[in-house]
Biotite code that builds the C-alpha atoms (Angstrom):
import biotite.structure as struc

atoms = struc.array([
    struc.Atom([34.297, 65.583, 12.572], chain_id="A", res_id=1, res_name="UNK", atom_name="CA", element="C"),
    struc.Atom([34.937, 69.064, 13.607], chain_id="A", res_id=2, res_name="UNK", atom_name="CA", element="C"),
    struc.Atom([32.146, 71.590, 12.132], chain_id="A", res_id=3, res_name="UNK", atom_name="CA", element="C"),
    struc.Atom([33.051, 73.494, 9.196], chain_id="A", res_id=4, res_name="UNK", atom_name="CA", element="C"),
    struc.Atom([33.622, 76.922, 8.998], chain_id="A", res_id=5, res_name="UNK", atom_name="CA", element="C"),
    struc.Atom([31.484, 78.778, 6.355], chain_id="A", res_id=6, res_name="UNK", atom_name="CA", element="C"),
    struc.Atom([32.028, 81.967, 4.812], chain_id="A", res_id=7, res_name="UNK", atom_name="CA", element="C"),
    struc.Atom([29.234, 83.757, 2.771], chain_id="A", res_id=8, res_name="UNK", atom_name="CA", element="C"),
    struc.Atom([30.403, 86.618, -0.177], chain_id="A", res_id=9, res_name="UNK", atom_name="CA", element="C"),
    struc.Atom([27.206, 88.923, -1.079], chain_id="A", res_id=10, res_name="UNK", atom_name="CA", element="C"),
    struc.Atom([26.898, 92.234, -3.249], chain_id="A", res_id=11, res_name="UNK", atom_name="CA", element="C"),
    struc.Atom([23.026, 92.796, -2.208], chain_id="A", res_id=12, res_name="UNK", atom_name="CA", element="C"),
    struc.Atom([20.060, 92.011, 0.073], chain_id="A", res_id=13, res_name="UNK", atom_name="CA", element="C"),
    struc.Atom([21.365, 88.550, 0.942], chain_id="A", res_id=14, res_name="UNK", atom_name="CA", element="C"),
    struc.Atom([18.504, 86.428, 1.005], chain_id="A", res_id=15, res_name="UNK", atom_name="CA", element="C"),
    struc.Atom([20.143, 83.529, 0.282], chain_id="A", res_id=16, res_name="UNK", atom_name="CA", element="C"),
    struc.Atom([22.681, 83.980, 2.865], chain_id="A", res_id=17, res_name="UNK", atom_name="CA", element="C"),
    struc.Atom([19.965, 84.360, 5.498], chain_id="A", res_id=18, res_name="UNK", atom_name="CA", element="C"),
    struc.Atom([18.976, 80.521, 3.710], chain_id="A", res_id=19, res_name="UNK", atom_name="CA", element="C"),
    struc.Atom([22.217, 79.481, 4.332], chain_id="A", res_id=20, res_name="UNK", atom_name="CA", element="C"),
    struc.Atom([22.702, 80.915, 7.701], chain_id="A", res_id=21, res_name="UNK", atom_name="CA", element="C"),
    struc.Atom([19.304, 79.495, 9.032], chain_id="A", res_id=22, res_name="UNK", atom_name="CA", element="C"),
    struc.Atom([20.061, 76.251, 8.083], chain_id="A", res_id=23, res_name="UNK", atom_name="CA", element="C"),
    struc.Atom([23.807, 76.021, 9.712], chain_id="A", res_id=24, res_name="UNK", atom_name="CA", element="C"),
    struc.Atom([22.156, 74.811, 12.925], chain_id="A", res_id=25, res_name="UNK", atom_name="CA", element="C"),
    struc.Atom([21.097, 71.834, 14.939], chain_id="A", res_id=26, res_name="UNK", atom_name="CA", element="C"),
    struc.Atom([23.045, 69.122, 13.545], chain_id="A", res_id=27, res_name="UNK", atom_name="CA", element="C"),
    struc.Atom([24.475, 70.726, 10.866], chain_id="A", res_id=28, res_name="UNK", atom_name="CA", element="C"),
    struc.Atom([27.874, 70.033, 9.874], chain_id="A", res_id=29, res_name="UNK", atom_name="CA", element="C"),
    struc.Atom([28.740, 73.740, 9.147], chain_id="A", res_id=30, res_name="UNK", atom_name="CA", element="C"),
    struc.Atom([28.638, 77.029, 11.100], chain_id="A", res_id=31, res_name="UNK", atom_name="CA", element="C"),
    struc.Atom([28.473, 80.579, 9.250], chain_id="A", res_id=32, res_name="UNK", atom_name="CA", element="C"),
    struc.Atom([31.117, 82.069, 10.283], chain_id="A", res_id=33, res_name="UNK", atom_name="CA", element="C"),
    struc.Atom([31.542, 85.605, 8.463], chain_id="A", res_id=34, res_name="UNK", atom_name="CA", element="C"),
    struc.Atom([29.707, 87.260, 5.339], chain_id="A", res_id=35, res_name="UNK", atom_name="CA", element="C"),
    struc.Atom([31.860, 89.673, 3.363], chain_id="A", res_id=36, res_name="UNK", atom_name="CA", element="C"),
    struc.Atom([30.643, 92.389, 0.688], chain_id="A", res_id=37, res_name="UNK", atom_name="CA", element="C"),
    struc.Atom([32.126, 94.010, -2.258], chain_id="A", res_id=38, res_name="UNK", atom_name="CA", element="C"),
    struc.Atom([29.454, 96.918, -0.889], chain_id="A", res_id=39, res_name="UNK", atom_name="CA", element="C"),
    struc.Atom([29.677, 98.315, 2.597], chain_id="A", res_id=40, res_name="UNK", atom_name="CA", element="C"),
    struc.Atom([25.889, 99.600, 1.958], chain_id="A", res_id=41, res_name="UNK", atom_name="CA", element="C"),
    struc.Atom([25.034, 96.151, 1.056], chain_id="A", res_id=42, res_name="UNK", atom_name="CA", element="C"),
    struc.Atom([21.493, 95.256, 3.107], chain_id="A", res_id=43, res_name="UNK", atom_name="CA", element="C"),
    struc.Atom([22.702, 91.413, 3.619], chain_id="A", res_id=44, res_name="UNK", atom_name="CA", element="C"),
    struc.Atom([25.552, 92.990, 5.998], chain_id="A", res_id=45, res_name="UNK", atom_name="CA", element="C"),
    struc.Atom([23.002, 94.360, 8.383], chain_id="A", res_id=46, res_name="UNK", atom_name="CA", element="C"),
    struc.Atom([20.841, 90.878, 8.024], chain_id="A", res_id=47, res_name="UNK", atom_name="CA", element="C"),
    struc.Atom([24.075, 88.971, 8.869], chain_id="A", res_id=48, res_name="UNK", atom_name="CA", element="C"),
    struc.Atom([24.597, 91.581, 11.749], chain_id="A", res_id=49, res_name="UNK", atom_name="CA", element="C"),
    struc.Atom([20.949, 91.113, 12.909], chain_id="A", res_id=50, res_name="UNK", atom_name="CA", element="C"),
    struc.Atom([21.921, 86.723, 12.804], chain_id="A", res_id=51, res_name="UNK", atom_name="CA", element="C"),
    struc.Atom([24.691, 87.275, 14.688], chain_id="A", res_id=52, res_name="UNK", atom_name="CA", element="C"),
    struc.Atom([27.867, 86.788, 12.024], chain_id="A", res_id=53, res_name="UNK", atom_name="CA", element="C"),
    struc.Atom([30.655, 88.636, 11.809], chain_id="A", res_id=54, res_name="UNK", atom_name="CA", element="C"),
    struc.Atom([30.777, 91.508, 8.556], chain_id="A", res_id=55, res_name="UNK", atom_name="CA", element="C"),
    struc.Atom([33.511, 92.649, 6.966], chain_id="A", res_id=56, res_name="UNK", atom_name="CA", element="C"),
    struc.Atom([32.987, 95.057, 3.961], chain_id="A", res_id=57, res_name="UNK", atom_name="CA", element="C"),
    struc.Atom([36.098, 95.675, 1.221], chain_id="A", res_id=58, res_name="UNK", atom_name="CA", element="C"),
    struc.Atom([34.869, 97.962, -1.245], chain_id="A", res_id=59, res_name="UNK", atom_name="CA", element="C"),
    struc.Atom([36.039, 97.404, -4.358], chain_id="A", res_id=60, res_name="UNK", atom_name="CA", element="C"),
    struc.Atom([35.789, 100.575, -6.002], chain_id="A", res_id=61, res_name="UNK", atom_name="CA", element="C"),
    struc.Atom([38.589, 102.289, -4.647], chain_id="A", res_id=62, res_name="UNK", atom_name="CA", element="C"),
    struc.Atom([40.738, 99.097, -6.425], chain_id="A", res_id=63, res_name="UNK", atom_name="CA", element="C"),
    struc.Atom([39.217, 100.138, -10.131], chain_id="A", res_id=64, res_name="UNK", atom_name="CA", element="C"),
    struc.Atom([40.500, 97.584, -12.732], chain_id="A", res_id=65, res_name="UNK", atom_name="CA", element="C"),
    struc.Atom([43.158, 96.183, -9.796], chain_id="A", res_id=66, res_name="UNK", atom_name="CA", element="C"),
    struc.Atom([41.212, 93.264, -9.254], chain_id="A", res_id=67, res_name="UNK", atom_name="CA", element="C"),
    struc.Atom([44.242, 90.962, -7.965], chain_id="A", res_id=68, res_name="UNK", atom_name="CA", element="C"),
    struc.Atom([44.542, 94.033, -5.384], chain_id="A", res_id=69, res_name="UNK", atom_name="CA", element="C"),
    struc.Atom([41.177, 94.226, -4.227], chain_id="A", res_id=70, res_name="UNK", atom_name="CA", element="C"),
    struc.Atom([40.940, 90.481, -3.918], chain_id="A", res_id=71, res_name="UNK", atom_name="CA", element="C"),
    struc.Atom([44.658, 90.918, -1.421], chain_id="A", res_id=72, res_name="UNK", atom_name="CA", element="C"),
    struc.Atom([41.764, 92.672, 1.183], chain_id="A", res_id=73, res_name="UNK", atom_name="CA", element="C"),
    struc.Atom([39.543, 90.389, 0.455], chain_id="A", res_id=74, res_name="UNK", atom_name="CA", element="C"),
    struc.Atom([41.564, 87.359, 1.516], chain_id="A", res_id=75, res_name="UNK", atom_name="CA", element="C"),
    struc.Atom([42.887, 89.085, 4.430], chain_id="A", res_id=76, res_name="UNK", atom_name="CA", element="C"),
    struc.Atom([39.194, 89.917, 5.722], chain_id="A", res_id=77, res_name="UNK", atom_name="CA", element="C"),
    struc.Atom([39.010, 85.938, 4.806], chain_id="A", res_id=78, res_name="UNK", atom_name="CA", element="C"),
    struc.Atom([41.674, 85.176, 7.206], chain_id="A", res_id=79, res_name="UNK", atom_name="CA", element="C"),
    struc.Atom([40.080, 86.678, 10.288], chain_id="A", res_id=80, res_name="UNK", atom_name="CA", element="C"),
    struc.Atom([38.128, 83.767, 10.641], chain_id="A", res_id=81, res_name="UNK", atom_name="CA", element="C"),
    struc.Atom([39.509, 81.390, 8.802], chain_id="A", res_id=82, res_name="UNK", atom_name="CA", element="C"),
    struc.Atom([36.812, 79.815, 7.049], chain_id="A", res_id=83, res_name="UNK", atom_name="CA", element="C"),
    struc.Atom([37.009, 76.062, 5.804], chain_id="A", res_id=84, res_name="UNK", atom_name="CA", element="C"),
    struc.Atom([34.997, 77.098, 2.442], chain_id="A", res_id=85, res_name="UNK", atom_name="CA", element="C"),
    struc.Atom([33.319, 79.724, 0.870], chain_id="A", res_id=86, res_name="UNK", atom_name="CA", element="C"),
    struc.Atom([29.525, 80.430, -0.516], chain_id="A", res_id=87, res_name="UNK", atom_name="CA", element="C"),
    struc.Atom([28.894, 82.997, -3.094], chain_id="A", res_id=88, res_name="UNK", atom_name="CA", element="C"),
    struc.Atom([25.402, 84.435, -2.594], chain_id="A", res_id=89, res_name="UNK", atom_name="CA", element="C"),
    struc.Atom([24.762, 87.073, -4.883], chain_id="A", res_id=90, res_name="UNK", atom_name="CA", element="C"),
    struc.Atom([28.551, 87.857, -5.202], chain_id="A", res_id=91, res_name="UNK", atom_name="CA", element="C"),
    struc.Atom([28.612, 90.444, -8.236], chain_id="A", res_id=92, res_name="UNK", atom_name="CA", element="C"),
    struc.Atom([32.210, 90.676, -8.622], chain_id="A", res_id=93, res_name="UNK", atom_name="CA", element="C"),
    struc.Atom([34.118, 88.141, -11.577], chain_id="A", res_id=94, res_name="UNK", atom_name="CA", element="C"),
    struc.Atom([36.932, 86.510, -9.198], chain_id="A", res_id=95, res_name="UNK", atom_name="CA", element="C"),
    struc.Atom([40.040, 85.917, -10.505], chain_id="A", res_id=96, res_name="UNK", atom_name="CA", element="C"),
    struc.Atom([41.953, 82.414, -11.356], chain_id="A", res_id=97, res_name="UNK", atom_name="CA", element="C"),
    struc.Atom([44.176, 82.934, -8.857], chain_id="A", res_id=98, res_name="UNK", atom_name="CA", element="C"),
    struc.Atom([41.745, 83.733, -6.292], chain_id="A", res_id=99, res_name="UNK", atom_name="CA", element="C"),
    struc.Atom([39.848, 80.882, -7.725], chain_id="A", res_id=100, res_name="UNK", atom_name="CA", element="C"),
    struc.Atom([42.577, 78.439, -7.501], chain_id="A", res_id=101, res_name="UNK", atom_name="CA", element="C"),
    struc.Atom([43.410, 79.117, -4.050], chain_id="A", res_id=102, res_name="UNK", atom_name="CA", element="C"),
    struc.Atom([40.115, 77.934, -3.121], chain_id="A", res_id=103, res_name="UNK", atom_name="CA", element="C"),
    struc.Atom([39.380, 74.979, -5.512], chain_id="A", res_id=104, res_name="UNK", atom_name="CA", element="C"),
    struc.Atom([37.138, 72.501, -3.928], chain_id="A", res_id=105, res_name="UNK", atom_name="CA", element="C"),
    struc.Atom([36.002, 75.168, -1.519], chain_id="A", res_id=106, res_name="UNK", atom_name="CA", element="C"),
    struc.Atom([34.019, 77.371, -2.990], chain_id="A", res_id=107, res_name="UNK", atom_name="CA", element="C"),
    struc.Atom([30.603, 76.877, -4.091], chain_id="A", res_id=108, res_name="UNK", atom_name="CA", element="C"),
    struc.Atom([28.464, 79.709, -6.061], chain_id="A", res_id=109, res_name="UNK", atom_name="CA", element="C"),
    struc.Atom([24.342, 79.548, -6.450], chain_id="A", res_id=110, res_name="UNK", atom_name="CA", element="C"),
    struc.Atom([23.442, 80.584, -10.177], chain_id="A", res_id=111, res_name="UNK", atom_name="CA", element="C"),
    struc.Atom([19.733, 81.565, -11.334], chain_id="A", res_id=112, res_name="UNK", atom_name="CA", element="C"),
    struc.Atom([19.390, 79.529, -14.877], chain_id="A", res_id=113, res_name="UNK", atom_name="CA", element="C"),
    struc.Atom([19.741, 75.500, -15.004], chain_id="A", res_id=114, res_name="UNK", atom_name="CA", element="C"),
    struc.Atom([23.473, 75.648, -15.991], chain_id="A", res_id=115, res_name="UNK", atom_name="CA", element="C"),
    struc.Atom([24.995, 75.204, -18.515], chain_id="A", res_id=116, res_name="UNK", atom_name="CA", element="C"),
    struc.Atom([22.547, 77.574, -19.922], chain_id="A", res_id=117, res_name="UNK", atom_name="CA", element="C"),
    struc.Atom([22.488, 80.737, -19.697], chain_id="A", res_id=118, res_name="UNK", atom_name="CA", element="C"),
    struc.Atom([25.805, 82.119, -17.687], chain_id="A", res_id=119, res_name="UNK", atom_name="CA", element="C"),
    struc.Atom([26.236, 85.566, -16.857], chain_id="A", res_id=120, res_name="UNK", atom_name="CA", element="C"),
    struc.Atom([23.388, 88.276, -16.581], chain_id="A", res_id=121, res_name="UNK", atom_name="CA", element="C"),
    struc.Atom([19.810, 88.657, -17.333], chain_id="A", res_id=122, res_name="UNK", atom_name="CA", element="C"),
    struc.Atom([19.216, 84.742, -17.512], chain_id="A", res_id=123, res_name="UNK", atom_name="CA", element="C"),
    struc.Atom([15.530, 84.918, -16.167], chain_id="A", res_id=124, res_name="UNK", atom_name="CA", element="C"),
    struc.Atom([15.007, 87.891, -19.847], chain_id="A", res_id=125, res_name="UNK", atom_name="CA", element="C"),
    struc.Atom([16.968, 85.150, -21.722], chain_id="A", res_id=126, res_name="UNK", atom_name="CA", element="C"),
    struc.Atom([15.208, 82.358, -20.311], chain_id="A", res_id=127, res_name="UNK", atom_name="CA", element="C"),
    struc.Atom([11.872, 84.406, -21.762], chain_id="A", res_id=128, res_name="UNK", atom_name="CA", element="C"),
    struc.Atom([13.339, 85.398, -24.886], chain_id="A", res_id=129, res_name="UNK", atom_name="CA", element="C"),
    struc.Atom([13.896, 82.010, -25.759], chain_id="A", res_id=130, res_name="UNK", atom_name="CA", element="C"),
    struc.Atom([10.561, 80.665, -25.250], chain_id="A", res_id=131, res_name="UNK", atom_name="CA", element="C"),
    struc.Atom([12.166, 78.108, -22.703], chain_id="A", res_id=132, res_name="UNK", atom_name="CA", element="C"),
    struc.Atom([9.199, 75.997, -20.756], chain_id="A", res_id=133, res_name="UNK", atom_name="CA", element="C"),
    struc.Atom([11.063, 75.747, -17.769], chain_id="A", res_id=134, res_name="UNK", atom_name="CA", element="C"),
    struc.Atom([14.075, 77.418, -15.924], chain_id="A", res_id=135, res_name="UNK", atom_name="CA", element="C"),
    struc.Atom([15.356, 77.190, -12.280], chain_id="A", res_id=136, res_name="UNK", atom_name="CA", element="C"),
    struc.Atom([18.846, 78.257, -10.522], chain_id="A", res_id=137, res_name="UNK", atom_name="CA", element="C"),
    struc.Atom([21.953, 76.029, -9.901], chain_id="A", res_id=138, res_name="UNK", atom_name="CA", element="C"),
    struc.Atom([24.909, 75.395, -7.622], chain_id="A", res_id=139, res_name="UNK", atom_name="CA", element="C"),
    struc.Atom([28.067, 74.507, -8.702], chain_id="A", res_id=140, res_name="UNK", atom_name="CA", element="C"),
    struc.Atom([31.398, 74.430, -7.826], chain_id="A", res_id=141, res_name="UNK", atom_name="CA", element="C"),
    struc.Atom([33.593, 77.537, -9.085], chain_id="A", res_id=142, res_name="UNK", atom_name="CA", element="C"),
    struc.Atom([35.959, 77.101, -11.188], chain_id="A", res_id=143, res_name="UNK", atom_name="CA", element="C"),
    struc.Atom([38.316, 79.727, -13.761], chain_id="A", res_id=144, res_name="UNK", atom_name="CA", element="C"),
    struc.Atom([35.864, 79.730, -15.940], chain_id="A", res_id=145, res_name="UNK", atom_name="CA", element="C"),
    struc.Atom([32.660, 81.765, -15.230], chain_id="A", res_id=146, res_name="UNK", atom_name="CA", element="C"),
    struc.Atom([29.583, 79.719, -14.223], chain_id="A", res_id=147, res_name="UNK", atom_name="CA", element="C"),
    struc.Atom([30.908, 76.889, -15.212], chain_id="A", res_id=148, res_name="UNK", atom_name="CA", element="C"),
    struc.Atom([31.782, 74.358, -12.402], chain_id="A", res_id=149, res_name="UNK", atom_name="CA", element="C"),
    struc.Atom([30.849, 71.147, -11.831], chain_id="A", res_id=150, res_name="UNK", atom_name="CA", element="C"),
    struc.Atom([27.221, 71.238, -11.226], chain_id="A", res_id=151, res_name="UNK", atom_name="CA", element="C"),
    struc.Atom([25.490, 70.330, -7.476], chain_id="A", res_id=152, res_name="UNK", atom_name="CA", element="C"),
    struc.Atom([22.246, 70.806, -7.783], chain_id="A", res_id=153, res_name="UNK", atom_name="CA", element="C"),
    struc.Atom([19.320, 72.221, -9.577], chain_id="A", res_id=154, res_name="UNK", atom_name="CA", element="C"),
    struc.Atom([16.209, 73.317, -8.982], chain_id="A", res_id=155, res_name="UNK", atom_name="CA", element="C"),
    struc.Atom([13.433, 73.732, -11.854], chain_id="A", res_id=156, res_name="UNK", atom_name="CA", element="C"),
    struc.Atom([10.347, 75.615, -12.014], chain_id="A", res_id=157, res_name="UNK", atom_name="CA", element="C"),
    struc.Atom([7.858, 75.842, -14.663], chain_id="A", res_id=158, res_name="UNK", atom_name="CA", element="C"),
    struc.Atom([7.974, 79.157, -16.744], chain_id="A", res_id=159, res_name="UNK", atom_name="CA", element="C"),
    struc.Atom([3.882, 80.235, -16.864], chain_id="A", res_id=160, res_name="UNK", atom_name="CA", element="C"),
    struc.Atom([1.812, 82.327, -19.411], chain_id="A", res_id=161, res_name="UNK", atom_name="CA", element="C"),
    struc.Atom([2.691, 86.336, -18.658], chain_id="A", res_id=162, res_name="UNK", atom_name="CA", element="C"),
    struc.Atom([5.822, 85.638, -16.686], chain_id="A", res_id=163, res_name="UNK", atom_name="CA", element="C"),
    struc.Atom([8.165, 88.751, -16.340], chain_id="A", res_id=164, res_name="UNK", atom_name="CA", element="C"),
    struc.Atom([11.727, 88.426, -15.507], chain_id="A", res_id=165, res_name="UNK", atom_name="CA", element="C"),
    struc.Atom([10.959, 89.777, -11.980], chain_id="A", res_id=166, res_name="UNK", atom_name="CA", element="C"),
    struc.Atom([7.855, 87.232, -12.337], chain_id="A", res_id=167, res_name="UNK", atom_name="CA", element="C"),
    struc.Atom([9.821, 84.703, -12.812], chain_id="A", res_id=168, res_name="UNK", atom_name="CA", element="C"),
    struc.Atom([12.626, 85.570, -10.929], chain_id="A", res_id=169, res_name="UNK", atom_name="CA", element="C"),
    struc.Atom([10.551, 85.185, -8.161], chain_id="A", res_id=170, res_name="UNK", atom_name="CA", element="C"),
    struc.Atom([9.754, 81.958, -8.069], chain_id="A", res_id=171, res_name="UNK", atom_name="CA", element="C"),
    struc.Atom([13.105, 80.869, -9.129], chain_id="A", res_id=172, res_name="UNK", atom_name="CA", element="C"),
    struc.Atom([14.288, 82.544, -5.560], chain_id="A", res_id=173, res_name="UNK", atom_name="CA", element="C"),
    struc.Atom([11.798, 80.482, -3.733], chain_id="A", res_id=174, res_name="UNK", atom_name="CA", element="C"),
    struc.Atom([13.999, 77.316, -5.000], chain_id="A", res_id=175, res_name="UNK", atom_name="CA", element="C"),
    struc.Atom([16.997, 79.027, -4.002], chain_id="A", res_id=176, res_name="UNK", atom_name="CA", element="C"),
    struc.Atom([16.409, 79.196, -0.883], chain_id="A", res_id=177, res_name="UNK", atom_name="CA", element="C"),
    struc.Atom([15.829, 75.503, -0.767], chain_id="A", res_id=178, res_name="UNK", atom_name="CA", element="C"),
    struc.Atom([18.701, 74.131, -2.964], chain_id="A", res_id=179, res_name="UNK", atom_name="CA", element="C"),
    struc.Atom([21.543, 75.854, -1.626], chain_id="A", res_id=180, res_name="UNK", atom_name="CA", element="C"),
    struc.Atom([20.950, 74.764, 1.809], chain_id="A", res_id=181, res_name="UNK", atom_name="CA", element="C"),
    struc.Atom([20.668, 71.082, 0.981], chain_id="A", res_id=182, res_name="UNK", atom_name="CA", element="C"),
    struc.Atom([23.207, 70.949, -1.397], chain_id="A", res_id=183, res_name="UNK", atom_name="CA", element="C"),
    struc.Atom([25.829, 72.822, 1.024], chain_id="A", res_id=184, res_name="UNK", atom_name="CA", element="C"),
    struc.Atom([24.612, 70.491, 3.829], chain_id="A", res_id=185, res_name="UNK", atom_name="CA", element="C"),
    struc.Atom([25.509, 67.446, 1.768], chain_id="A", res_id=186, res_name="UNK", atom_name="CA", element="C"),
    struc.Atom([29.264, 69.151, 0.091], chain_id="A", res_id=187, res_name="UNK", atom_name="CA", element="C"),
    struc.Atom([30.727, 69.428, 3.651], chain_id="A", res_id=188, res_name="UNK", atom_name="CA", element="C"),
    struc.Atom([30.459, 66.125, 4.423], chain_id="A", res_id=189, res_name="UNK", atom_name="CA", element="C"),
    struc.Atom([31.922, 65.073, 0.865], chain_id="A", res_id=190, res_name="UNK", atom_name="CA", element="C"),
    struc.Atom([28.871, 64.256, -0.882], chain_id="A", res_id=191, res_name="UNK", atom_name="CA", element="C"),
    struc.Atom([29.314, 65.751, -4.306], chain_id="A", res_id=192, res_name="UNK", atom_name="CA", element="C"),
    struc.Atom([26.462, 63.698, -6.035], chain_id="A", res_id=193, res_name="UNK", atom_name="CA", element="C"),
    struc.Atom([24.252, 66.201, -7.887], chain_id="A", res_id=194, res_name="UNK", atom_name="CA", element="C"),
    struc.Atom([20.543, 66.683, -6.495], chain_id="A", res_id=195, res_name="UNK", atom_name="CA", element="C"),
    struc.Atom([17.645, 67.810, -8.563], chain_id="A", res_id=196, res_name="UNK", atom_name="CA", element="C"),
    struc.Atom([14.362, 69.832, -7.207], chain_id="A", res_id=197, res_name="UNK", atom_name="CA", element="C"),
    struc.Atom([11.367, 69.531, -9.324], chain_id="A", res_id=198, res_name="UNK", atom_name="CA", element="C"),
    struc.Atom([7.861, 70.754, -8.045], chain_id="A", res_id=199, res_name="UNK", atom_name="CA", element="C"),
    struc.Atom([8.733, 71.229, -4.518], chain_id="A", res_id=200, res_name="UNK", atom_name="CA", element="C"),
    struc.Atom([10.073, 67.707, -4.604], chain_id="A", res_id=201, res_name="UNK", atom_name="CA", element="C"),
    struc.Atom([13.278, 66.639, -3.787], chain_id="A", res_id=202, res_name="UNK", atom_name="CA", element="C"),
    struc.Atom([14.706, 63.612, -6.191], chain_id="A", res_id=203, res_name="UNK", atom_name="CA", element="C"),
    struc.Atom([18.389, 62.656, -5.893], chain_id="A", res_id=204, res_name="UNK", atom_name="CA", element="C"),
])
């Protein structure tokens, strides 16, 4: 089998695109192939520069509420290398359903709360404010609806006496950084079957 071509979308530092990237080696069946940004100032552009990939930046302020137009330049920076499927890392932009749908079963998006709970913002505040014992981060497929795909992988960590949200946050990116590697590694190849990391084990 060929290698597949991997695109990464970030908004930020891109930590878990230099994960992703890092991994894509060896016998991996994957290659990065591009990271885009909503942000040209974005510091994960100059990380992927520093690795090697090919940037592209579409802004999307200029677009304001034209969302369909903004993602137009985003598929066309897309198209210049002609990925096979696409990671979200830290992609702070709400993508459309038809943006969505032309990338169904291609797409993949790393959330920081053990889905279903918890979509949106502020999860690891919520995940405090509830009293919750444990938390973690999730990959899942994207789908229309926001968060919501069919789940991956998760990744749990305990949540400890005094935890902040960046506390917490913290350790949650540690598992991260793990998870979304393995669990892209496997989707490539057509595995689909959720995994589950628990105390720095892995347990499928």
């Amino acid at each position: 089998m060929s290698l597949r071509r991997v695109a990464i979308l970030l908004s930020g530092g891109g930590s878990n695109m230099v994960a992703l990237v890092r991994s894509m080696t060896g016998d991996h069946p994957s290659r990065p192939v591009l990271v885009v940004s909503n942000d040209p100032q974005a510091g994960g552009l100059a990380k992927a520069r520093d690795l090697g990939i090919h940037t592209a930046a579409v802004d999307h302020r200029p677009f304001g509420r034209d969302r369909s137009a903004f993602e137009s330049e985003l598929q066309a920076a897309l198209a210049t290398e002609e990925p096979d499927l696409i990671c979200l890392a830290g992609f702070m932009r709400i993508l459309t359903p038809d943006f969505v749908a032309a990338w169904r079963g291609r797409m993949l998006n790393i959330h920081p709360s053990l889905l279903p709970l918890y979509p949106g913002l502020h999860t690891h505040a919520r995940a405090l404010a509830n009293g919750d014992h444990e938390h973690g981060c999730t990959v899942h497929e994207v789908t229309e609806e926001l968060d919501f795909g069919p789940i991956l992988g998760q990744a749990r960590v305990p949540v400890e006496q005094g935890d902040t949200p960046d506390s917490l946050a913290a350790r949650v990116l540690v598992q991260e950084h793990r998870l979304y590697p393995e669990v892209l590694r496997r989707f490539v190849v057509g595995d689909r079957t959720p995994i589950h990391l628990s105390n720095f084990h892995s347990m499928t």
